[in-house]
Structure formats: structure tokens, C-alpha cells
Residue, then its C-alpha position, 0 to 999 in steps of 0.5 A: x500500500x502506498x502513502x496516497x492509499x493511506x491518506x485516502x483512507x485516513x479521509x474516507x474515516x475522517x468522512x464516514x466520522x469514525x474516530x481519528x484519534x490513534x486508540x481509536x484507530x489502533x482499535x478499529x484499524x489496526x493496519x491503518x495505523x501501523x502502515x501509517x507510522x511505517x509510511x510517514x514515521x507517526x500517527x500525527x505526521x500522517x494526519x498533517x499529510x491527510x489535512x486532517x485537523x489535529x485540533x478537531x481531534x483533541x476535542x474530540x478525545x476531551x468530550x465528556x457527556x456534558x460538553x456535548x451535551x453543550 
């Protein structure tokens, strides 16, 4: 697989709301994850490659149900 096939599947979990963040992806997706970090050297770098916003990200890991519910 190549750096292009891991960032369009980076987008296409980014699109379909799956979780981003790198427990939930190891989880999830594990060879996702380990071609990623093989492929760009860390979970983060590949994020940047894919234009995903590591910010969105961290929000989304600090949720509680009280902040959605806000």
C-alpha cells in the first residue's frame, strides 16, 4: 500500500466520522495505523499529510457527556 492509499483512507474515516484519534484507530484499524507510522514515521505526521485537523481531534478525545451535551 502506498502513502496516497493511506491518506485516502485516513479521509474516507475522517468522512464516514469514525474516530481519528490513534486508540481509536489502533482499535478499529489496526493496519491503518501501523502502515501509517511505517509510511510517514507517526500517527500525527500522517494526519498533517491527510489535512486532517489535529485540533478537531483533541476535542474530540476531551468530550465528556456534558460538553456535548453543550
Amino acid at each position: 500500500m502506498s502513502r496516497r492509499d493511506v491518506i485516502r483512507r485516513i479521509v474516507a474515516r475522517d468522512n464516514q466520522e469514525f474516530g481519528l484519534a490513534e486508540e481509536a484507530v489502533q482499535q478499529d484499524d489496526v493496519e491503518l495505523y501501523d502502515l501509517a507510522c511505517r509510511l510517514f514515521g507517526a500517527w500525527d505526521t500522517a494526519l498533517q499529510y491527510a489535512g486532517v485537523s489535529m485540533r478537531r481531534v483533541v476535542e474530540e478525545r476531551s468530550l465528556g457527556p456534558q460538553s456535548v451535551l453543550r
